[in-house]
C-alpha positions as CSV (number, residue, x, y, z in Angstrom):
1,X,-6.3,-18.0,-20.1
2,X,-4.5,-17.1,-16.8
3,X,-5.9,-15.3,-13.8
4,X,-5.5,-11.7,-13.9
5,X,-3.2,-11.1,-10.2
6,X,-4.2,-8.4,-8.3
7,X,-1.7,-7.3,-5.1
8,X,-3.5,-6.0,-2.0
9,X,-1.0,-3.9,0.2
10,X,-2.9,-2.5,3.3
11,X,-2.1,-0.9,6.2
12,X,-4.7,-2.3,8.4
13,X,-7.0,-5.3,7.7
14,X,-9.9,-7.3,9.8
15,X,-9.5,-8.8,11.5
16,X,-5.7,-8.0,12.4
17,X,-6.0,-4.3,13.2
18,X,-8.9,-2.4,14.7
19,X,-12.3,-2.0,13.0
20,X,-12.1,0.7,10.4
21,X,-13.3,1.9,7.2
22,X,-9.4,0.8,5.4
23,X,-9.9,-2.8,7.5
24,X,-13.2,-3.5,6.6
25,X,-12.8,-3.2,2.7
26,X,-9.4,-4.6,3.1
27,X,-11.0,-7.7,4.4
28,X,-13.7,-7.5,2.3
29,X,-12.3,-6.8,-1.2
30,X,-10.0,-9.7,-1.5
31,X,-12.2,-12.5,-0.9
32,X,-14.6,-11.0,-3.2
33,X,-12.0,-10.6,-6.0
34,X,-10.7,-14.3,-5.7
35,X,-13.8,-15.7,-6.0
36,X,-14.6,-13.6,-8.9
37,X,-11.8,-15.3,-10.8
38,X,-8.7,-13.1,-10.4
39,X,-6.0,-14.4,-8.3
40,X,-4.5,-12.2,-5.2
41,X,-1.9,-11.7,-2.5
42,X,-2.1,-9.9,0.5
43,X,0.5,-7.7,2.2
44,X,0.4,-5.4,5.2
45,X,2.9,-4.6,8.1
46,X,2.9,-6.4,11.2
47,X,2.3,-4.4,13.9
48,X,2.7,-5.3,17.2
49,X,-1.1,-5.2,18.0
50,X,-1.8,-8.5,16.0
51,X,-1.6,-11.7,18.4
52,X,0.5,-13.9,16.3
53,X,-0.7,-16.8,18.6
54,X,-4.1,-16.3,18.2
55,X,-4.1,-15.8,14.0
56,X,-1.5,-18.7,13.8
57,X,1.4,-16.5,12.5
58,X,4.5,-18.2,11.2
59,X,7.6,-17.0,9.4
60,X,8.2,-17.5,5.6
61,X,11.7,-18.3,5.9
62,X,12.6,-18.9,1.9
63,X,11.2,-14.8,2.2
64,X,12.9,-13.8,4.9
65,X,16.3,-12.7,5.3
66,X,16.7,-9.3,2.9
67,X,17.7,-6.0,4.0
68,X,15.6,-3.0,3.6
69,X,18.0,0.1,3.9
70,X,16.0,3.1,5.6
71,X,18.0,6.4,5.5
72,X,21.5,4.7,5.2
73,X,20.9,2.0,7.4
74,X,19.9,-1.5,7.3
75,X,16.6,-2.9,8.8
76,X,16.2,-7.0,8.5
77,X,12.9,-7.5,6.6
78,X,11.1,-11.2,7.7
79,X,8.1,-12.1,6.4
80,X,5.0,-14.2,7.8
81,X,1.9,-15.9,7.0
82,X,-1.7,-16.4,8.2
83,X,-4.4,-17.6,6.4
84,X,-8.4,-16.9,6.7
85,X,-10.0,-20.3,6.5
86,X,-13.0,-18.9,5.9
87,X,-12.0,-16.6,3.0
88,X,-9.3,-19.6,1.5
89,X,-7.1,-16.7,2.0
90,X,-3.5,-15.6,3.0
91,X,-2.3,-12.7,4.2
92,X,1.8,-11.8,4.3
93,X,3.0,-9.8,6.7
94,X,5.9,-7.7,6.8
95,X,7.6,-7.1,10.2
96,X,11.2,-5.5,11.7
97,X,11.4,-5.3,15.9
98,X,12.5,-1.8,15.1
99,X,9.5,-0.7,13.5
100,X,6.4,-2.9,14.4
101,X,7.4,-4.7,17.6
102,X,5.3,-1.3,19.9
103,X,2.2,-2.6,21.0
104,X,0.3,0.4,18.9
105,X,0.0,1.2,15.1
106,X,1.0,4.7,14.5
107,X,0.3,6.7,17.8
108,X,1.6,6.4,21.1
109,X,-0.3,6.1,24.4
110,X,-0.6,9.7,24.7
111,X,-2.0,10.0,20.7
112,X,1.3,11.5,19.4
113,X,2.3,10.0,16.6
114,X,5.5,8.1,16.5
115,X,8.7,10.2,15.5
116,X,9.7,7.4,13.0
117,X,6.3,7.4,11.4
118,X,8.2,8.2,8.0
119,X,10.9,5.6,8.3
120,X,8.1,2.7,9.0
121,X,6.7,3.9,5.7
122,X,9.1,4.1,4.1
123,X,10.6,0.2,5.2
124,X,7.4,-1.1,4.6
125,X,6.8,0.2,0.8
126,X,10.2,-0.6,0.0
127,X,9.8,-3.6,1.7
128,X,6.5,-4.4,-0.4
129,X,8.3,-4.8,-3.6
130,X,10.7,-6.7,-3.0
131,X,8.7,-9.1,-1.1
132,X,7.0,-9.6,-4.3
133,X,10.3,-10.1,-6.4
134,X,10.7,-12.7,-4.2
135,X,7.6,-14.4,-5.1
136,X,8.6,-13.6,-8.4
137,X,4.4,-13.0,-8.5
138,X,3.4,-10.4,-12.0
139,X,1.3,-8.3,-10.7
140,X,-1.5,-6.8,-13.1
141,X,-3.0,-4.6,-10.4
142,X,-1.5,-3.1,-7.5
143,X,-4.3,-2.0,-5.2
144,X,-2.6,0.4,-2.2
145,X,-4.8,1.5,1.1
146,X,-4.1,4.3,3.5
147,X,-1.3,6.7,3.7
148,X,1.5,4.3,4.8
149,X,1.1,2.5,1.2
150,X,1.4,6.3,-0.5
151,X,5.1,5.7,-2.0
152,X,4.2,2.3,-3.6
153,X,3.0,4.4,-6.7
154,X,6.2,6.5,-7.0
155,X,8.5,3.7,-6.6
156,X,6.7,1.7,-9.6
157,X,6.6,4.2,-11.8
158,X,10.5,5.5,-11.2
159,X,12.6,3.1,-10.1
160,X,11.1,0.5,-10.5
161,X,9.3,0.9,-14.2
162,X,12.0,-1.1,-15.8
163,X,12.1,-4.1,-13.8
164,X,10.1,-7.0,-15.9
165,X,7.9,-8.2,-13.0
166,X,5.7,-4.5,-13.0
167,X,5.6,-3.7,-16.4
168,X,2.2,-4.4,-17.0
169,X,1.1,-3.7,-13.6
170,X,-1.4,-0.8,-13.1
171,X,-1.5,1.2,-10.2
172,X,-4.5,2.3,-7.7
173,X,-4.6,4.1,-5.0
174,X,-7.5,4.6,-2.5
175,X,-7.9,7.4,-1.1
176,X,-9.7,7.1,3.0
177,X,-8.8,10.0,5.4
178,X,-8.4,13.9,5.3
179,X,-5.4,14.1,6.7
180,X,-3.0,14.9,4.2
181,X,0.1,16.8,5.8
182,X,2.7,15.2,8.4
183,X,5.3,16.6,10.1
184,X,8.2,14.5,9.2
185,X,10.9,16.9,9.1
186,X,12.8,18.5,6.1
187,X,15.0,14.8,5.1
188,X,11.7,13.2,4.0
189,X,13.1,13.0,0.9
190,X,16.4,11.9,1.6
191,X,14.6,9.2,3.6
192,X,12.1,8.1,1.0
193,X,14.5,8.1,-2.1
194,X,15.8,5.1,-3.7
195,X,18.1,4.5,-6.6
196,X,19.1,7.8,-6.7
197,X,15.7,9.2,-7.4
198,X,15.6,12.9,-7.5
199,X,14.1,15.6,-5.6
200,X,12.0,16.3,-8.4
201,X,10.7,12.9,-8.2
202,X,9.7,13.7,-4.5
203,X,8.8,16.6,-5.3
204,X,4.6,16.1,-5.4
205,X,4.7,14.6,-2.2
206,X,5.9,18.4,-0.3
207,X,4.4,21.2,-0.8
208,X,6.2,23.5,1.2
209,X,5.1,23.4,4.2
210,X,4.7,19.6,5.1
211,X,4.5,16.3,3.6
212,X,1.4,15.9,1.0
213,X,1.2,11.8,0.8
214,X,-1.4,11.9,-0.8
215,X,-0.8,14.1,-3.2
216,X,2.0,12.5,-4.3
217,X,0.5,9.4,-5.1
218,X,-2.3,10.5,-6.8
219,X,0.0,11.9,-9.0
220,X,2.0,8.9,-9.5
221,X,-0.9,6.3,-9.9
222,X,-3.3,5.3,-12.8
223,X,-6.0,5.3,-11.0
224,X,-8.0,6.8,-7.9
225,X,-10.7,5.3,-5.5
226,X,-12.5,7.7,-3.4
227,X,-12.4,5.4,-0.3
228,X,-14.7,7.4,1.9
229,X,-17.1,10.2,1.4
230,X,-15.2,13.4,3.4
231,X,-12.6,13.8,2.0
232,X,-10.3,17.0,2.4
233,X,-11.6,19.9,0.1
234,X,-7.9,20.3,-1.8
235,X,-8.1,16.5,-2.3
236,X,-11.7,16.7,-4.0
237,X,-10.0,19.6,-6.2
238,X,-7.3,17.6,-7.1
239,X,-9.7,14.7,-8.2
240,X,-11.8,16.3,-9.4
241,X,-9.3,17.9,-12.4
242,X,-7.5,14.8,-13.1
243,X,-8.2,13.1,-16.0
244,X,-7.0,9.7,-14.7
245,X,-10.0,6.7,-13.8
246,X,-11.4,7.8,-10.6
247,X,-13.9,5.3,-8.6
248,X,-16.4,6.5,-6.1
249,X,-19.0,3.8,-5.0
250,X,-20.4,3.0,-1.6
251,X,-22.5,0.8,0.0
252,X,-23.8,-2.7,-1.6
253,X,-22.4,-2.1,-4.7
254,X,-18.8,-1.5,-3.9
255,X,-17.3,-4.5,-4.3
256,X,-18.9,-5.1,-8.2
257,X,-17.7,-1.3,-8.8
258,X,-14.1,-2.7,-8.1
259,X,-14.3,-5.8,-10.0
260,X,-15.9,-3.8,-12.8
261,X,-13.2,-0.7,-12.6
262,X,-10.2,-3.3,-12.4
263,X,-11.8,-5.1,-15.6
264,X,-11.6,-1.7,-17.0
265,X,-7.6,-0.9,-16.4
266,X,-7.0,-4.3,-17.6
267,X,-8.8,-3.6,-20.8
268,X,-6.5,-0.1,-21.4
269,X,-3.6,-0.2,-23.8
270,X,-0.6,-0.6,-21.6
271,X,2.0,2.2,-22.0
272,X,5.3,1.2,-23.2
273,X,7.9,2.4,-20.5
């Protein structure tokens, strides 16, 4: 019988980015799934904080070398490598000068947050996918971490939910910090749609008065993970009405809750699209 694949797409991860509670498990939750017999890839952005020299860094070139288009215009995606000895682990790392090349994740020196916060997203979740096309990689789970991996979920389940290489993959998302509305101006939807989704298909990510990330991929994945304790009180609503999986476990036994709730999806009936 094959290894069940499980895709890790991450924001931040130790020890690339800065200690935190989506690096940590990040880090953590990989290792402990490969050596519990499942078979993963990682992918995050590369962002301009990581010292390439010092984590040996190198290009994939046969990965390298699409296009990500990002309201109209086109942003060369390259892919690299590093691997954690340690861990017998690699990590793939998506990267554009225009987007990752500051030497800062998603403020600025003066803690405003960059004005093309939604375009970075945007290139790197579309970006995602078709890196693993490329790999031409099945993936039965598709584990996404912090906000910037938020459009993942809608993309698999719209436009992407015919192509072969998802259809069997199910869809978590953790959920780690409160903040759940961001300013990025009334053409977030033009930005963030792709083959010609709809503004209904958007349309759980807005509320109104802002972006709800979120909101909108609870809504579009099979299953939740309540990353950290505090979160927002109209997230905790949300949750707690939803009749989708939902994990919550902390502490020790956090990494056997995972193994044990992806063992779980796996065992579901999977939906014909």
């Amino acid at each position: 019988m094959s290894k069940k694949k499980v895709l890790i797409v991450t924001q931040e991860m130790l020890p690339y980015t800065e200690q935190s509670l989506i690096a940590e498990i990040a880090r953590k939750l990989p290792q402990y799934i490969q050596e519990n017999g499942m078979e993963i890839r990682v992918l995050m952005p590369r962002f301009g904080v990581i010292n390439e020299r010092r984590h040996r860094l190198h290009e994939v070139v046969r990965l390298s070398g699409m296009n990500i288009i990002v309201d109209d215009d086109d942003y060369p995606l390259i892919i690299k490598v590093a691997s954690l000895p340690e861990a017998r682990m690699q990590v793939y790392f998506l990267d554009n000068d225009d987007f990752f090349k500051r030497k800062a994740v998603f403020q600025d020196e003066d803690g405003q947050s960059y004005e093309d916060n939604a375009d970075r997203m945007v290139f790197f979740c579309k970006g995602v996918i078709e890196t693993v096309k490329k790999f031409g990689w099945p993936p039965d789970i598709v584990h996404c971490h912090g906000w910037m991996t938020s459009l993942i979920p809608l993309y698999l389940k719209t436009a992407y939910k015919t192509e072969p290489l998802f259809q069997r993959a199910k869809v978590v998302y953790s959920l780690y910090d409160g903040t759940t509305t961001y300013d990025f101006g009334e053409n977030f939807a033009a930005k963030a749609s792709i083959n010609n989704l709809t503004p209904e298909d958007l349309g759980h990510y807005q509320n109104g008065s802002g972006v709800v990330l979120h909101h909108g991929a609870i809504a579009y994945a099979d299953a939740l993970v309540v990353g950290e304790e505090k979160l927002a009180e109209n997230l905790q609503e949300i949750l707690a009405k939803t009749d989708k999986p939902v994990l919550s476990a902390k502490g020790e036994e956090q990494m056997p809750a995972f193994l044990e709730f992806y063992n779980s999806l796996l065992e579901e009936e999977v939906p014909k699209h």
